[in-house]
N, C-alpha and C positions, 0 to 999 in steps of 0.2 A: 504494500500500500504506500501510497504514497501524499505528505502530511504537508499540508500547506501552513505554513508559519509566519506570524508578522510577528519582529525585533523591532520595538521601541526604545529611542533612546529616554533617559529619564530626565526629561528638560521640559521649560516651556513651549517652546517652539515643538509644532510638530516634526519629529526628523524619525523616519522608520525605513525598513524595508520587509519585503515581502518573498518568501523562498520556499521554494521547494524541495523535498528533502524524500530520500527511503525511510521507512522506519525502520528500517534493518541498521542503516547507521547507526554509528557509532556517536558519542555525545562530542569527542573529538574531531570526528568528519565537521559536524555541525558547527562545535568554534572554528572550522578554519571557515567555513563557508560563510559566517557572522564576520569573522575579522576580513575578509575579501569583500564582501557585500559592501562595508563601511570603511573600506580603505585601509583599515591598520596593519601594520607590518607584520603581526602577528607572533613577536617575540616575547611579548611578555607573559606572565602569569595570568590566568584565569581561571573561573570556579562559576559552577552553575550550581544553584539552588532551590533542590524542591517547594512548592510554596502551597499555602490555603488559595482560595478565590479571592480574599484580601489582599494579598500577595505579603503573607508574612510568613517570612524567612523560616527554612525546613535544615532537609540535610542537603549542607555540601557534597558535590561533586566535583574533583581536582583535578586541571590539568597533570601535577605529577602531583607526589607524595614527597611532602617537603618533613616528613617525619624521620629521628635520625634511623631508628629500627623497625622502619616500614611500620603503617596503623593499620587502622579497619576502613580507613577514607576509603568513599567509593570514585574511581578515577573512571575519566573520561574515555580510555581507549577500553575498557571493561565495562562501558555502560552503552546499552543502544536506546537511542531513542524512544524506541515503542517501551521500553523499562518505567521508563518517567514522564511521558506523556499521551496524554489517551483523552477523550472524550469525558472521562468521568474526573481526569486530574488535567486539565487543558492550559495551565499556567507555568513558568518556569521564572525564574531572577538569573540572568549572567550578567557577570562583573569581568573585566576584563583591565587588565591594568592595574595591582593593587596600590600601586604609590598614586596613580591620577585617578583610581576608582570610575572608571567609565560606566556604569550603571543601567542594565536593559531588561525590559521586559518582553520575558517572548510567552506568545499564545496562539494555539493551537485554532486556526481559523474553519478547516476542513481535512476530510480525508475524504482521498480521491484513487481510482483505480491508478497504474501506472503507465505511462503512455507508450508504445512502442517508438522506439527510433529519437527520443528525449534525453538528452543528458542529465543527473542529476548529481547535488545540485543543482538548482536553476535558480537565478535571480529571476522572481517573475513583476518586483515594481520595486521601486528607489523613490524618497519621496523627502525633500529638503536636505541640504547640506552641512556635514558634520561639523562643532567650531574649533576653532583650535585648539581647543581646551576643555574639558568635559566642565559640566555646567556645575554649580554650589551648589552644595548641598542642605537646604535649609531642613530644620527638626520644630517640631509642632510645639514643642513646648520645652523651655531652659530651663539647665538645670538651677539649683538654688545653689549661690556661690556663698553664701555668707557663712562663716566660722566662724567657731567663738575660739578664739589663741590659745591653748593648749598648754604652752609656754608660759601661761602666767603663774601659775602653780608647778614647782617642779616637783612638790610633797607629794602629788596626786603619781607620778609615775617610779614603776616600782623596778629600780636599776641601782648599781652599785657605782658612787659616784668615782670611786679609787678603783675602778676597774683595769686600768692600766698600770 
């Protein structure tokens, strides 16, 4: 089968594209076909993330395993598609870039027979232009900064002051 998917970037601006994919792929196929669709060189670190209809954050899936004695991470060239998205779970979060956190949502638009004589990947629509910079991140509500000094009482902390 084969899974027609819109990749939203997480901005104001509408900037998406629209792609066609196996569902036999791999989650790895998918990010190269995501970082080709939108231009990026594709060397950096990326992770996709299972999600609710909310779109709040599940389990990571890792381009590698940045763990020093390998984990239980589920990585991208061991994950296919059809794994993590389906009709009844139609939502996904990939991040790409963790120092500039490029930020996308992909959803699950159709699933459609395969076509004979079609390559796929397929970029099937590109829609507004990437910016130089992935967009700020703004959060609903800040956190509360105010301390009370901690330091004003040294009697309250239980240390030995000749410890050296």
């Amino acid at each position: 089968m084969i899974y027609k998917v819109r990749i939203i970037l997480d901005a104001e601006e509408d900037i998406f594209r629209d792609i066609e994919i196996e569902d036999s792929n791999t989650l790895e196929e998918f990010h190269d076909a995501i970082t080709q669709a939108f231009g990026f060189e594709g060397g950096e670190m990326a992770s996709f993330y299972t999600c609710d209809e909310e779109w709040n954050q599940d389990e990571e899936i890792a381009l590698f395993d940045m763990g020093e004695n390998g984990s239980d991470i589920r990585l991208m060239n061991e994950t296919f598609l059809e794994d993590v998205l389906s009709e009844n779970s139609p939502k996904l979060i990939y991040v790409y870039d963790f120092f500039s956190m490029w930020t996308f949502f992909v959803e699950l638009a159709d699933i459609i027979e395969k076509e004979d004589g079609r390559a796929y990947p397929n970029l099937l629509f590109s829609f507004g232009e990437l910016p130089d910079s992935p967009p700020e991140k703004t959060f609903e509500s800040k956190p509360n900064m105010e301390f009370e000094d901690p330091l004003d009482n040294y009697d309250d902390f239980d240390f030995d002051e000749n410890w050296n």
